[in-house]
C-alpha positions in Angstrom: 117.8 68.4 37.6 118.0 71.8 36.2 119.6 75.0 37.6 116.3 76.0 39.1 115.0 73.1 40.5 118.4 73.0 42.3 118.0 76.8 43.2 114.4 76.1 44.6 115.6 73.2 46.7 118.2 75.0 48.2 115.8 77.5 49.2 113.6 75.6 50.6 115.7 74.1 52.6 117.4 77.1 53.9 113.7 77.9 55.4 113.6 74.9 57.0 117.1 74.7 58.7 115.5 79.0 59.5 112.2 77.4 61.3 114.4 74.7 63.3 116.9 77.7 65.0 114.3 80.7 65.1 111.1 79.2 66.6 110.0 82.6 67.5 109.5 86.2 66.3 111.9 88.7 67.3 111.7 92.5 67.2 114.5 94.4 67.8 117.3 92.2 68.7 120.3 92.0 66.2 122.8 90.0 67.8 122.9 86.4 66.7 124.1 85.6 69.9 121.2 86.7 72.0 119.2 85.3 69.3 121.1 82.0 69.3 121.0 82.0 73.5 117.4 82.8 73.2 116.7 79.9 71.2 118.5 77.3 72.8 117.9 78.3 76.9 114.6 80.0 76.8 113.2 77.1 75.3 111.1 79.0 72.9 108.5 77.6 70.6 105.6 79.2 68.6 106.3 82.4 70.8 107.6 86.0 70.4 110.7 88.1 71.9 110.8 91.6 71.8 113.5 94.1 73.1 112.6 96.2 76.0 116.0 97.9 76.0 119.4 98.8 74.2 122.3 96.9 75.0 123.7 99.0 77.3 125.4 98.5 81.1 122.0 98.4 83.0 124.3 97.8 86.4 127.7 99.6 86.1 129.8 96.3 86.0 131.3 97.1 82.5 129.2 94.4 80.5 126.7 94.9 78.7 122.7 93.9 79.4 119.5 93.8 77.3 116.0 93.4 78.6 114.0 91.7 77.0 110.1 90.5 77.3 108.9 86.7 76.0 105.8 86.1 75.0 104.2 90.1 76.5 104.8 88.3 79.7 107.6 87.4 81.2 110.7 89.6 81.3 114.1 88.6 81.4 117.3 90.2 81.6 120.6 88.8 79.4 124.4 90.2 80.0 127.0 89.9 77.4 130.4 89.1 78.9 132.7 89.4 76.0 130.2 87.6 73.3 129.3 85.0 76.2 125.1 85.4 76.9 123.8 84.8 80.2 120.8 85.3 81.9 120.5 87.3 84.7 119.0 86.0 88.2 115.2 85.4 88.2 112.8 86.7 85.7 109.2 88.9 86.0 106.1 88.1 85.2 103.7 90.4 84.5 100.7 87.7 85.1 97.3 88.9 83.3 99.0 92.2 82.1 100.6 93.0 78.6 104.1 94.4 78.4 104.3 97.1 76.2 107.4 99.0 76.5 110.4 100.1 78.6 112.8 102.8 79.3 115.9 103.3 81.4 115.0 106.3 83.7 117.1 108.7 86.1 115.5 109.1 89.6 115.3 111.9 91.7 119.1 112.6 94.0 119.7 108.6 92.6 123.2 107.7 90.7 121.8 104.2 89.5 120.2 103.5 86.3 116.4 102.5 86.8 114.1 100.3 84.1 110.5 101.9 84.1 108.5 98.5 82.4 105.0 100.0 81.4 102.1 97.3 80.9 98.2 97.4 80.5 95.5 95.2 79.8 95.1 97.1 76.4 91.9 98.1 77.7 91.5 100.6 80.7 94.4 99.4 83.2 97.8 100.8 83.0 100.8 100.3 85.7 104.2 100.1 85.6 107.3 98.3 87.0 110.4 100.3 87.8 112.8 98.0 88.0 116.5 98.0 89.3 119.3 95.8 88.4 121.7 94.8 91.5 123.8 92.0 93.2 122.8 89.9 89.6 119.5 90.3 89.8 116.0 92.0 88.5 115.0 94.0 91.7 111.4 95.4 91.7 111.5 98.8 93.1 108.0 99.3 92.8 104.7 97.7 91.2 101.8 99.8 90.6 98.8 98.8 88.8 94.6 98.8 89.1 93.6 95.6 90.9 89.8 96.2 90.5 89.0 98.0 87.8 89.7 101.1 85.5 93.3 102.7 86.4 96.2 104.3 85.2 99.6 104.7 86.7 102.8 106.1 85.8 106.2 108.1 87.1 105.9 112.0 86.8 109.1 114.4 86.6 107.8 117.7 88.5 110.1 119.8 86.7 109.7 118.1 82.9 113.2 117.5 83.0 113.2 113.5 82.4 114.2 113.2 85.7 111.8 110.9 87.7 110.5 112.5 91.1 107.1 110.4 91.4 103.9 109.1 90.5 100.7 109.3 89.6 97.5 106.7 91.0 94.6 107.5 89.2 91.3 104.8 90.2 87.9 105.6 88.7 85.9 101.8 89.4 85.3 99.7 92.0 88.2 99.8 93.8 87.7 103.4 94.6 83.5 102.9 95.2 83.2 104.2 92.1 84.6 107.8 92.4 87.5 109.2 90.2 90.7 109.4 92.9 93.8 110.5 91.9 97.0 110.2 94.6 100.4 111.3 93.8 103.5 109.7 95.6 106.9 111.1 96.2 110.4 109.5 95.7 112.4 109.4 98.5 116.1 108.3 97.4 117.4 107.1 100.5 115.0 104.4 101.0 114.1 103.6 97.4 110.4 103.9 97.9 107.6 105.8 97.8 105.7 108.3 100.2 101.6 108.8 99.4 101.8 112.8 99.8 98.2 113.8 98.1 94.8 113.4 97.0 92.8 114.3 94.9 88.5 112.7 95.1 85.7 114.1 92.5 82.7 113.2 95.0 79.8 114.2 92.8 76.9 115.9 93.5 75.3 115.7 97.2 73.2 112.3 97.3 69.7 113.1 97.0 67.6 110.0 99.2 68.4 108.6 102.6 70.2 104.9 100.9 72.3 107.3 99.1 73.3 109.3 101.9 74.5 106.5 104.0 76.1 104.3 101.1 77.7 107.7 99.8 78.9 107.9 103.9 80.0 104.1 104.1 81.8 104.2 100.5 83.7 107.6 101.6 84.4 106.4 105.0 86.2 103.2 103.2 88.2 104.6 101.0 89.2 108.0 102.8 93.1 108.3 103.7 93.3 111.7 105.6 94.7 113.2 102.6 91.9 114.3 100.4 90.5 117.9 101.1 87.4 116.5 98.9 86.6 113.6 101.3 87.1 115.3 104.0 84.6 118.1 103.5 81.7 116.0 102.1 82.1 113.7 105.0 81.5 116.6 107.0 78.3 117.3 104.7 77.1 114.0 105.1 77.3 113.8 108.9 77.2 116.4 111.7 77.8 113.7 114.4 80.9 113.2 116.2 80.2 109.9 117.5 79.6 107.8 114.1 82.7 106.0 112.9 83.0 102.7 111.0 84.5 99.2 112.9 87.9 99.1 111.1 87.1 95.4 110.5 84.1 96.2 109.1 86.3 99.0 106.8 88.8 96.2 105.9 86.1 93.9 104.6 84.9 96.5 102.5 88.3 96.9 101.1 88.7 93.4 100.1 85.9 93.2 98.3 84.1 96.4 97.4 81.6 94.7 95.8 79.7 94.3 98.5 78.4 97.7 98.9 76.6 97.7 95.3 75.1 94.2 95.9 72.7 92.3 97.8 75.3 92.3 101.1 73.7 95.5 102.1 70.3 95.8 103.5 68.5 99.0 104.6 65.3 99.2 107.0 64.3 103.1 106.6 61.4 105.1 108.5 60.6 108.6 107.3 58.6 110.8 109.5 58.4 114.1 107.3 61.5 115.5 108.6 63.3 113.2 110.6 64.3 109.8 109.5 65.7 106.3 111.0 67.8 104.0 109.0 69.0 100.2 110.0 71.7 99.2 107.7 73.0 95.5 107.7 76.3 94.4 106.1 78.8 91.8 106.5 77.3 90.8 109.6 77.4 94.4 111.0 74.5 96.3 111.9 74.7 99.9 111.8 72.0 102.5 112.8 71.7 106.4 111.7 69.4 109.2 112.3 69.1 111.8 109.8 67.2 114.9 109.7 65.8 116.7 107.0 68.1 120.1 106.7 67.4 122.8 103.9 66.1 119.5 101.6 69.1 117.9 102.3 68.9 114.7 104.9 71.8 114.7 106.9 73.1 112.0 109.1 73.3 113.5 113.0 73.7 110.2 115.4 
């Protein structure tokens, strides 16, 4: 067999003995000892590792840690203990979300190191995981991420400063009825957690028909926290009456599935006389009555 046969052979079967140990794509991790951990505990096959962080001390224990994200889903977090790999405590899935990149972050008045985990549906849904490594194990400080619909959320540092003091909610589909709201939370250090301090609510332009009065009324009412200046004035647009208010069971239905305003659940029994209107509305089992009147060509719910 000649010199290049031989060479060929030996090449080949270097690739083959490559296939059997690295089952998987990885991008960014150097270390043949994650790499060889990876292979043999994770259990990997036909799937893909990348590196989420440096290999830095995530906890303050003097070893070093990785995270690291298997298959976009699930992330895991590896310590080195003098060339010995282990994983640390339980892992993180991200379910239907992507995992797209991470960052170690300083908090607000906080000494610890924080992971901020950013994911998305690489579509129109954005949230993150800040993430905290204690007592061995991946601690979820907070999760925040659209569950119905178009969303984006992610930590804010007031003073541009890289140092993390909050976050930004914005909603713009069904979860919100449909109307682009915006809250921003606060960091409190002392409890680890977030305070709801603002909110922001584009309502649109004034509803121009009776159904769209009261469905503009019912969506508001749903969705309104106390906080937003916007809700709180068109509400105030929308009815003059001090007696109307919402069953919160009613409210909590709503919020558990939204889609039930925008589809056949709702019914509407409406009689105009000129001026002065009467509406019947039936939803969820509720039946809710209104009087409007006609005001400046604006109807406007009174009782």
């Amino acid at each position: 067999m000649s010199s290049l046969n031989l060479l060929c052979l030996a090449l080949i079967s270097c690739m083959f003995l490559l296939s059997n140990i690295l089952p998987f794509n990885i991008e960014g991790i150097k270390s043949d000892k994650y790499i060889s951990f990876m292979n043999s505990e994770l259990n990997l096959a036909n799937g893909n590792v990348f590196l989420l962080t440096d290999e830095v001390d995530l906890d303050n224990d003097g070893y070093l840690e990785i995270l690291c994200c298997v298959n976009n889903h699930q992330i895991y977090a590896l310590r080195n203990n003098d060339g010995v790999i282990s994983i640390i405590g339980e892992s993180i899935n991200t379910k239907a979300y992507l995992t797209h990149k991470a960052k170690l972050v300083k908090m607000k008045d906080c000494k610890s190191s924080y992971i901020n985990v950013g994911f998305s549906n690489d579509v129109n849904m954005e949230g993150f995981l800040l993430i905290k490594l204690k007592d061995n194990n991946l601690n979820i400080i907070k999760s925040s991420f659209p569950e119905n619909g178009p969303g984006y959320d992610y930590l804010i540092s007031s003073k541009n400063n890289e140092i993390y003091d909050g976050f930004i909610s914005e909603r713009f589909g069904m979860e919100v009825m449909y109307f682009q709201v915006i809250n921003k939370f606060t960091w409190d250090n002392q409890s680890e957690s977030f305070k709801l301090i603002e909110t922001y609510a584009d309502v649109g332009e004034y509803p121009s028909n009776i159904p769209d009065i009261i469905h503009q009324f019912i969506s508001l009412k749903s969705i309104d926290n106390g906080l937003s200046y916007e809700i709180t004035e068109r509400l105030k647009e929308l009815n003059t009456s001090e007696n109307i208010s919402l069953n919160k069971e009613l409210i909590l239905k709503i919020k558990s599935n939204p889609f039930s305003i925008f589809d056949s659940e709702i019914t509407y029994e409406i009689e105009n006389e000129n001026q002065t209107a009467s509406a019947k509305v039936s939803l969820y089992g509720y039946d809710l009555s209104f009087n409007l009147e006609n005001k400046n060509g604006r109807w406007i719910i009174v009782s």
